[in-house]
DRENPA-3360 file (N, C-alpha, C; in nm, 2 decimals, always signed):
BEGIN
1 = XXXXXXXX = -0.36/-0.78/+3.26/-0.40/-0.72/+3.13/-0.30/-0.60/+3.10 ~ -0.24/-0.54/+3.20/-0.18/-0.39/+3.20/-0.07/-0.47/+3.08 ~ -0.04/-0.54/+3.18/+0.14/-0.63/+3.16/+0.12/-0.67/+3.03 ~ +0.02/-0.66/+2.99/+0.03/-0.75/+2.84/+0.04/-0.59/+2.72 ~ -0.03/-0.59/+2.76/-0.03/-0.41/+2.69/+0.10/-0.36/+2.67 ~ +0.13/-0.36/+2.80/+0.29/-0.30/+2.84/+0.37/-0.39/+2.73 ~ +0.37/-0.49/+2.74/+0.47/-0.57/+2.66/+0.45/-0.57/+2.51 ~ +0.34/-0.50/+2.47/+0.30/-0.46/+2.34/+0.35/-0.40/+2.27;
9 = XXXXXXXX = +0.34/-0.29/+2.39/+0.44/-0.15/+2.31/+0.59/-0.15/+2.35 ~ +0.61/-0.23/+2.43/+0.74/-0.24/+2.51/+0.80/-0.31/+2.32 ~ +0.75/-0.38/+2.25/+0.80/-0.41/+2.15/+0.79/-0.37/+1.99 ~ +0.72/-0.28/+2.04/+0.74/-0.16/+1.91/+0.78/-0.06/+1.97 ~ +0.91/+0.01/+2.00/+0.98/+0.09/+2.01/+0.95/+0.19/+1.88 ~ +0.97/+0.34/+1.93/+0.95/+0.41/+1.86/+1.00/+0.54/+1.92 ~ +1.12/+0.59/+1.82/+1.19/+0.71/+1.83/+1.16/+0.79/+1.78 ~ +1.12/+0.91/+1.86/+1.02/+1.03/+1.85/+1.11/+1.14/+1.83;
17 = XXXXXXXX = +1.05/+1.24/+1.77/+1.10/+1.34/+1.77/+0.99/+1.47/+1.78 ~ +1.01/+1.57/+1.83/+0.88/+1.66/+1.84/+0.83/+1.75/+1.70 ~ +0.74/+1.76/+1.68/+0.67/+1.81/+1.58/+0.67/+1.99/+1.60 ~ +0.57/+2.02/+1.53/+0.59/+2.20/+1.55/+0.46/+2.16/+1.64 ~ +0.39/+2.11/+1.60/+0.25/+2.11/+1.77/+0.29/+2.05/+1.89 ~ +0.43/+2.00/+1.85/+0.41/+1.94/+2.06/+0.37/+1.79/+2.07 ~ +0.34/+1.79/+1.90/+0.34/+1.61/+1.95/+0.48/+1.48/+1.89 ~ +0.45/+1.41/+1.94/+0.58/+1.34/+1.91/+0.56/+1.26/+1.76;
25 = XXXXXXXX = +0.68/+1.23/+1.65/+0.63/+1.20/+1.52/+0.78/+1.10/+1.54 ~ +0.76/+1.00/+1.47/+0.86/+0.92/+1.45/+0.92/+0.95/+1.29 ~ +0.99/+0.96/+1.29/+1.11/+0.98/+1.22/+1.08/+0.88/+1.08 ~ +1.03/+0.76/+1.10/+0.98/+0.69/+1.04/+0.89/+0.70/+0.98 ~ +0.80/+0.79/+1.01/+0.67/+0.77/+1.00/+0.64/+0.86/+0.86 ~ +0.71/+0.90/+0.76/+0.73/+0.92/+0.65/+0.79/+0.83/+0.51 ~ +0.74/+0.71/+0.47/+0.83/+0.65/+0.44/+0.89/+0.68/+0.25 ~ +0.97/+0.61/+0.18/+1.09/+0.67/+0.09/+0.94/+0.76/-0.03;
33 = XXXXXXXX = +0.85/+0.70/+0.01/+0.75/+0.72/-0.17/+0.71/+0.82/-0.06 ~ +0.68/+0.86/+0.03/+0.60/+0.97/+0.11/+0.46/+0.92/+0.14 ~ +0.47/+0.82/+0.18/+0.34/+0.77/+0.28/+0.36/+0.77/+0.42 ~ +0.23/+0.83/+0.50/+0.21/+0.90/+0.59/+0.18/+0.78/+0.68 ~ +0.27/+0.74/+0.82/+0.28/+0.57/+0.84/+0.18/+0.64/+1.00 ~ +0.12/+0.74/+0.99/+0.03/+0.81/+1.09/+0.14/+0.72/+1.23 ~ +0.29/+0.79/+1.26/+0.31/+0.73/+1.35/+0.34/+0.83/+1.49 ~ +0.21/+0.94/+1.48/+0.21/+1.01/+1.56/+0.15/+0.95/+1.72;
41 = XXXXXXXX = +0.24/+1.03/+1.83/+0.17/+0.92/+1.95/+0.21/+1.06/+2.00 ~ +0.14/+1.05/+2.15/+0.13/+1.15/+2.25/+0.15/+1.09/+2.41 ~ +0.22/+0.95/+2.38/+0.23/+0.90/+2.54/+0.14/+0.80/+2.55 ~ +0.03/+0.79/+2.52/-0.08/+0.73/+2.55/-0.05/+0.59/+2.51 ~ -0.05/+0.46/+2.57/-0.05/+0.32/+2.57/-0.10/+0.30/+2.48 ~ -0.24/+0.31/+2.46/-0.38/+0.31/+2.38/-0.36/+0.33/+2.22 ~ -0.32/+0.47/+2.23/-0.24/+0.59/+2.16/-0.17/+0.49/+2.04 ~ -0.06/+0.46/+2.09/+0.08/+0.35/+2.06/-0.02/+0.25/+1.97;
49 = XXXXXXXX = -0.08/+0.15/+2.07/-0.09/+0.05/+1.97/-0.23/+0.09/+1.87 ~ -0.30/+0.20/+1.88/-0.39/+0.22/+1.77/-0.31/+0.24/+1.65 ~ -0.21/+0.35/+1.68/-0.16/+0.41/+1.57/-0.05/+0.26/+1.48 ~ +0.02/+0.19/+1.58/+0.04/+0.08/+1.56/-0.02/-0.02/+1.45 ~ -0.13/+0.00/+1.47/-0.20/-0.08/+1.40/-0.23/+0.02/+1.27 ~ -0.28/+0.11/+1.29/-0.26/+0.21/+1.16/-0.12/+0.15/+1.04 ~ -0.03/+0.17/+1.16/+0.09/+0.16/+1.02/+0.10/+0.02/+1.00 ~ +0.05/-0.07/+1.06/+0.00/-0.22/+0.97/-0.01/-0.24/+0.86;
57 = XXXXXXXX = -0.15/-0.16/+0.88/-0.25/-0.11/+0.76/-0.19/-0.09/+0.66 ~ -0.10/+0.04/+0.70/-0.05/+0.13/+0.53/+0.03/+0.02/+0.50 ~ +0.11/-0.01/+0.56/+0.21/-0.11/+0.53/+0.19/-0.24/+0.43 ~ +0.00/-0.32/+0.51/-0.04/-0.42/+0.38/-0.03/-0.30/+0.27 ~ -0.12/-0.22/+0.23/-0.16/-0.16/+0.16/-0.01/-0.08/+0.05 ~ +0.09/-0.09/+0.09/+0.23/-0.09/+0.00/+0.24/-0.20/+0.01 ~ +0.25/-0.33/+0.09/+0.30/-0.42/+0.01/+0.24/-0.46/-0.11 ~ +0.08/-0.44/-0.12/+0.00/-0.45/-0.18/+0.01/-0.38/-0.35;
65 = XXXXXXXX = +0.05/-0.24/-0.33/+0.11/-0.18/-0.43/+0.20/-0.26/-0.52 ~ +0.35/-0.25/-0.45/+0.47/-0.32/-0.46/+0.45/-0.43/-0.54 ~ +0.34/-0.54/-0.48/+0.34/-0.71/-0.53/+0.29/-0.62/-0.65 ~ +0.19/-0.56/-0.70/+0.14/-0.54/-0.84/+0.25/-0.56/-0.93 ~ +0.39/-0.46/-0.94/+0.46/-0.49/-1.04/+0.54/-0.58/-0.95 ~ +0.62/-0.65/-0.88/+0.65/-0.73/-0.90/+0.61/-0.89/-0.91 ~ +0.46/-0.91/-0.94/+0.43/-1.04/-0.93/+0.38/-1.04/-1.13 ~ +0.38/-0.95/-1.19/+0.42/-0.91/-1.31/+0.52/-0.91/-1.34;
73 = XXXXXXXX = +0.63/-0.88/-1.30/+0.77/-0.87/-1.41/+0.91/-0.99/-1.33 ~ +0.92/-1.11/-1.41/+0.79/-1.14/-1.53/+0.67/-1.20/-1.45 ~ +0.56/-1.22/-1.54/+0.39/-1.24/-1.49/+0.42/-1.43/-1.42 ~ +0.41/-1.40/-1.26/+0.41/-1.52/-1.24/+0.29/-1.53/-1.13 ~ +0.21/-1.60/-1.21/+0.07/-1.63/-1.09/+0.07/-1.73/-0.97 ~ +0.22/-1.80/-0.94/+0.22/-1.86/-0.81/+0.31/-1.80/-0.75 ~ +0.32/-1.68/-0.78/+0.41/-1.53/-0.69/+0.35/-1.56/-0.48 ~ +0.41/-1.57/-0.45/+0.35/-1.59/-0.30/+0.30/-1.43/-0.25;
81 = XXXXXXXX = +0.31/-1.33/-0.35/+0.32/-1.21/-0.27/+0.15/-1.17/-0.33 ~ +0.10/-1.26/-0.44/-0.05/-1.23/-0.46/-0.11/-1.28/-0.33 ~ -0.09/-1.42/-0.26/-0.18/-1.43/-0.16/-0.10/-1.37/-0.04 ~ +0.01/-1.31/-0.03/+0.05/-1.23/+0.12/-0.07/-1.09/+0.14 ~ -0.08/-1.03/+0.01/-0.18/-0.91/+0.01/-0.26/-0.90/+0.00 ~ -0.38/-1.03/-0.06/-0.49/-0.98/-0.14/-0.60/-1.12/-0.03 ~ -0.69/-1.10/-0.07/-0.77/-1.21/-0.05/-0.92/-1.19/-0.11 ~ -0.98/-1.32/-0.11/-1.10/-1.33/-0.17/-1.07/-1.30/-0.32;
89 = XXXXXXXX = -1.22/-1.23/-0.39/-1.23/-1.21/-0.52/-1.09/-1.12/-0.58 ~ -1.02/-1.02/-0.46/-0.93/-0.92/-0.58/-0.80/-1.08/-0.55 ~ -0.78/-1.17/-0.51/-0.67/-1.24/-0.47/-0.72/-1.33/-0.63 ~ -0.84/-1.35/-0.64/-0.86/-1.45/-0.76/-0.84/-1.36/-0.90 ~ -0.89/-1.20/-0.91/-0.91/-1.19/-1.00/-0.73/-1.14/-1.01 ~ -0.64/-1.12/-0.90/-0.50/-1.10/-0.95/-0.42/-1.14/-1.06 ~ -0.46/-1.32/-0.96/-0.41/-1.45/-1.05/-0.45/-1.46/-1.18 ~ -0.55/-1.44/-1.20/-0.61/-1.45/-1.34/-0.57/-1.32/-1.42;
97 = XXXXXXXX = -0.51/-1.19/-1.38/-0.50/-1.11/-1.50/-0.32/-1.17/-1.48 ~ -0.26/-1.19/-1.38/-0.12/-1.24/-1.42/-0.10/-1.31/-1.51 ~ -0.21/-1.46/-1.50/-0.21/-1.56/-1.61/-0.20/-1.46/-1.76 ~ -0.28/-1.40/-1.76/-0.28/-1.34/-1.85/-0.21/-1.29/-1.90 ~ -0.15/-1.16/-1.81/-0.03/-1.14/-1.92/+0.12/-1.24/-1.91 ~ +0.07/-1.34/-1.86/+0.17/-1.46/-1.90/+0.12/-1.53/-2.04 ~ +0.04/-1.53/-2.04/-0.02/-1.61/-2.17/+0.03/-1.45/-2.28 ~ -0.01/-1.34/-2.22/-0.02/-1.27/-2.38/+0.15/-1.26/-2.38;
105 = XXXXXXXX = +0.24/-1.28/-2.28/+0.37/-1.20/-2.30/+0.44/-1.09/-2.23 ~ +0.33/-1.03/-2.14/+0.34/-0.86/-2.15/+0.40/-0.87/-2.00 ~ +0.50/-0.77/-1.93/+0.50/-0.76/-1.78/+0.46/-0.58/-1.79 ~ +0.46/-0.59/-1.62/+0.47/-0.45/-1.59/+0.63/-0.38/-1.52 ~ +0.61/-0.27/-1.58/+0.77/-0.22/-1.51/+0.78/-0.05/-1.47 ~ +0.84/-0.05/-1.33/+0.83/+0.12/-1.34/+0.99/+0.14/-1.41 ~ +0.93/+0.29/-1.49/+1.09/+0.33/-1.53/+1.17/+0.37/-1.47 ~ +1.31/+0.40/-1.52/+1.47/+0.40/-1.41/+1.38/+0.52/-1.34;
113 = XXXXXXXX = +1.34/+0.63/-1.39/+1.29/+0.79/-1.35/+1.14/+0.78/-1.33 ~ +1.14/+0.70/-1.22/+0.94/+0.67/-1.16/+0.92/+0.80/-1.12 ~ +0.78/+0.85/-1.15/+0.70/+0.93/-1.03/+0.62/+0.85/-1.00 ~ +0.64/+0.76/-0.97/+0.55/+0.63/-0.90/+0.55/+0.71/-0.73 ~ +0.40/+0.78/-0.68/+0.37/+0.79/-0.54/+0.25/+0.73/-0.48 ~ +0.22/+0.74/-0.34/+0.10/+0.72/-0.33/+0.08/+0.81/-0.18 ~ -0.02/+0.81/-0.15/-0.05/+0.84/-0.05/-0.17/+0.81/+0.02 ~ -0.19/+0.73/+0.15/-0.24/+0.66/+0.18/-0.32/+0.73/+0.27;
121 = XXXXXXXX = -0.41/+0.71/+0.36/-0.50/+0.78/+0.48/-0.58/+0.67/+0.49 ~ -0.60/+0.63/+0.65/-0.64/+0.52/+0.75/-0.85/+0.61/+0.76 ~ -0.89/+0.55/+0.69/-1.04/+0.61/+0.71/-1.11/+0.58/+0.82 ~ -1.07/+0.42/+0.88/-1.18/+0.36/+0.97/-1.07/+0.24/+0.98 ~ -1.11/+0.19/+1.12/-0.98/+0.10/+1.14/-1.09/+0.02/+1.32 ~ -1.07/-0.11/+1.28/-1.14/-0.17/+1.36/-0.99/-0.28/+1.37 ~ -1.06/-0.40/+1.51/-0.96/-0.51/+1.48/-0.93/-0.55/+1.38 ~ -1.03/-0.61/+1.31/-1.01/-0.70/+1.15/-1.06/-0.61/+1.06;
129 = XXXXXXXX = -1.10/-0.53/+1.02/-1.08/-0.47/+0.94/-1.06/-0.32/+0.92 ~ -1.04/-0.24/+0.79/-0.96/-0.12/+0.78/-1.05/-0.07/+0.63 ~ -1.08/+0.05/+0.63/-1.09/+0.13/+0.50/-0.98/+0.21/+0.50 ~ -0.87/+0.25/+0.40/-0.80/+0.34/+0.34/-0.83/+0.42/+0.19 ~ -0.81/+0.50/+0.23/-0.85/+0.61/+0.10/-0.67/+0.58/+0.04 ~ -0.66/+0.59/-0.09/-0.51/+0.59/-0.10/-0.52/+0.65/-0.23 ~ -0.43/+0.77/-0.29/-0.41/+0.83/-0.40/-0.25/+0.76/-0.45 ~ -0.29/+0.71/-0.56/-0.16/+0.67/-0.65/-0.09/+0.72/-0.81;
137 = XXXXXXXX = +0.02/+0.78/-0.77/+0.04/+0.75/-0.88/+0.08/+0.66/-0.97 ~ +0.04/+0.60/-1.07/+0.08/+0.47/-1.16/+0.13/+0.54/-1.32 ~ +0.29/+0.52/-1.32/+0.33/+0.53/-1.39/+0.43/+0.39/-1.45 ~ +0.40/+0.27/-1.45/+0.49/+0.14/-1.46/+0.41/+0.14/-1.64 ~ +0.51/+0.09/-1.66/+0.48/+0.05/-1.80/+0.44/-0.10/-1.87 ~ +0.38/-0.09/-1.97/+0.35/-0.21/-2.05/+0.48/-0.24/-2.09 ~ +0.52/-0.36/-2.08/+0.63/-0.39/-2.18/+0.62/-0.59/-2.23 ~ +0.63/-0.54/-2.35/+0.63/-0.68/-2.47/+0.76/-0.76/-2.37;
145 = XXXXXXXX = +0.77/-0.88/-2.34/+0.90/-0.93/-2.26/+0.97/-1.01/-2.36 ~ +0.90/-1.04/-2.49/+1.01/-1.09/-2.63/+1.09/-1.01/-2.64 ~ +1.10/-0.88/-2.66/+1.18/-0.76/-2.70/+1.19/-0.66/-2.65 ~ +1.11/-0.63/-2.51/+1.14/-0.55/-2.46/+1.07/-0.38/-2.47 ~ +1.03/-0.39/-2.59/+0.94/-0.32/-2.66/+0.81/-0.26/-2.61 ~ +0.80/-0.09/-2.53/+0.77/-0.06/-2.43/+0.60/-0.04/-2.52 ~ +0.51/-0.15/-2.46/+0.33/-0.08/-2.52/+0.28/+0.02/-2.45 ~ +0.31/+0.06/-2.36/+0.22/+0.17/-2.26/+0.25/+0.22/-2.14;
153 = XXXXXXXX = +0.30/+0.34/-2.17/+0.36/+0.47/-2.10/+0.36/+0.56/-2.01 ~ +0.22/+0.55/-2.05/+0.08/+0.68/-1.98/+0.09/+0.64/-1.80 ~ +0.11/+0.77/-1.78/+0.10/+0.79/-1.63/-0.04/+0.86/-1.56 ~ -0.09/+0.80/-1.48/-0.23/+0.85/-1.44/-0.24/+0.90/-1.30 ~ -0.29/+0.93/-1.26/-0.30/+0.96/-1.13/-0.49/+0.88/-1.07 ~ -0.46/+0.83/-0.96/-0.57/+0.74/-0.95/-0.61/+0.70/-0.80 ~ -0.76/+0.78/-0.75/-0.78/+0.78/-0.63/-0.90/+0.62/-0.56 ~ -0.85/+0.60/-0.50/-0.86/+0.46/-0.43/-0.94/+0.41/-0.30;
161 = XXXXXXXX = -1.05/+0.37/-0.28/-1.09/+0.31/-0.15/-1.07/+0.15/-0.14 ~ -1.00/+0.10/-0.07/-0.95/-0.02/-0.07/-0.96/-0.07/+0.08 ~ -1.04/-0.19/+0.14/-1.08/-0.25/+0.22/-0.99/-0.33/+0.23 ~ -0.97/-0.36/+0.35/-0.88/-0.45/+0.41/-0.95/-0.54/+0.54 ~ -0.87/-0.67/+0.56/-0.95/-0.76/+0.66/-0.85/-0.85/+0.71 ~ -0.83/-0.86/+0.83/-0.70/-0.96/+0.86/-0.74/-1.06/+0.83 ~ -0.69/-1.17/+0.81/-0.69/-1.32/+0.72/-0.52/-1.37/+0.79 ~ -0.59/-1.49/+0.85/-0.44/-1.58/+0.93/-0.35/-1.46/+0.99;
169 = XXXXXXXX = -0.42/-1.37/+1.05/-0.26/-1.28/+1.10/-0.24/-1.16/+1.05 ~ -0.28/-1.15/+0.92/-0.19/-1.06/+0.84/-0.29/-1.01/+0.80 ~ -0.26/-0.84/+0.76/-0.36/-0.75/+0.68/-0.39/-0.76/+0.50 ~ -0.51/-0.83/+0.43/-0.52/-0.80/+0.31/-0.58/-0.75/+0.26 ~ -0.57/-0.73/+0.11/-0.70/-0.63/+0.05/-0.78/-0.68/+0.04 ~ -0.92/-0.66/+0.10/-1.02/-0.75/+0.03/-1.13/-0.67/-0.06 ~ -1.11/-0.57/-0.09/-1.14/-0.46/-0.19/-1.09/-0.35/-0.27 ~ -1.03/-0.35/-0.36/-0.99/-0.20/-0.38/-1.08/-0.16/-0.53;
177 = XXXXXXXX = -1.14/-0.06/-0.49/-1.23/-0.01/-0.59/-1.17/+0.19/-0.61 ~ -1.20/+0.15/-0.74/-1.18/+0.33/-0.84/-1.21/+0.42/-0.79 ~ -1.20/+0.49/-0.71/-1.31/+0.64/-0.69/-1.30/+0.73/-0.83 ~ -1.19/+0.79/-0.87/-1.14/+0.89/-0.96/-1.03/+0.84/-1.07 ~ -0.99/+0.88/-1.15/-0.89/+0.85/-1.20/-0.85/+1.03/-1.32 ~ -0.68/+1.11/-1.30/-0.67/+1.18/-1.41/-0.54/+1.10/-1.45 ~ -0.54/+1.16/-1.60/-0.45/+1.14/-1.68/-0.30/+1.26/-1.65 ~ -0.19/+1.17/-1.64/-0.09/+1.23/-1.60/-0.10/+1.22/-1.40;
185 = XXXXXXXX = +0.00/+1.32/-1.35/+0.05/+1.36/-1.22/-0.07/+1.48/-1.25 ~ -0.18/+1.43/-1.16/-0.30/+1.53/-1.14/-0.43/+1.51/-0.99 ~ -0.53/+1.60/-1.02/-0.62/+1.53/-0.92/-0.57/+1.54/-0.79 ~ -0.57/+1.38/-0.67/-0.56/+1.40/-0.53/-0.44/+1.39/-0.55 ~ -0.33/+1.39/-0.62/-0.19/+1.38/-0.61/-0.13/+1.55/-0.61 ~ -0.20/+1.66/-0.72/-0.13/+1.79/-0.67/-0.27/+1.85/-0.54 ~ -0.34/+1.80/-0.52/-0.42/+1.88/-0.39/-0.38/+1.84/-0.29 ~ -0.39/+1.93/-0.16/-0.41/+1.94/-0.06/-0.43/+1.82/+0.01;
% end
């Protein structure tokens, strides 16, 4: 059992660096948008692959982001990356708002100058499934794809409980529901 363990972590390597408390943080574990990949370890085997599995998590949960605009621009509802992220009801109702703005026209797009962030936090984390709290910012725009002709601008700030459940292997959302929402860069994005 050890040996299998051992070979666990023996294959996620991870290069540490010390923190101001003394514990070790991987370098990584900040990634480009500033999500927190919790890839703090302290030696512990256990340690390793919990936190391991943490940064699973955040990781569905950006790819999850990510597919939003690109399985929109342009809106293609046999995009492979709706069923890599999603499953059940948010995997059905994806497809159906994609169809949609395929039928009306419309994609989504962040601009050249995004404040597109998010920030994620691991609430509860079992084998198969995961709650994350995640604050985003969504600033991608409406855009007409006849002309290019930008319908909606508005940037929000928008706080998130989103459930997750492994399916074949892999982590997906099988819930993301509203908690909050402000208008503009506000809310859980300037707190603490």
């Amino acid at each position: 059992m050890w040996r299998i363990l051992l070979a666990v972590v023996a294959l996620v390597p991870v290069a540490c660096a010390r923190d101001g408390a003394g514990a070790e943080r991987s370098p990584d574990a900040i990634d480009q948008r500033g999500t927190d990949l919790r890839t703090l370890t302290t030696g512990s085997t256990l340690e390793s692959i919990q936190l391991t599995h943490d940064a699973e998590v955040l990781a569905a949960v950006e790819g999850f982001l990510d597919s939003t605009i690109t399985v929109n621009d342009p809106p293609d509802p046999d995009h492979h990356d709706l069923g890599r992220y999603r499953t059940g009801p948010v995997l059905e109702m994806a497809i159906a708002s994609v169809r949609q703005n395929q039928q009306l026209g419309i994609a989504y797009r962040r601009p050249d100058i995004s404040q597109s962030s998010h920030r994620a936090t691991v609430v509860s984390l079992d084998s198969d499934a995961a709650i994350v709290r995640d604050c985003v910012v969504d600033d991608a725009r409406q855009v007409a794809m006849a002309d290019g002709r930008v319908l909606n601008d508005s940037t929000a700030t928008k706080l998130f409980e989103t459930r997750l459940e492994v399916v074949d292997g892999l982590w997906k959302v099988s819930q993301n529901s509203l908690l909050e929402r402000w208008e503009g860069v506000a809310g859980c994005a300037v707190s603490g």
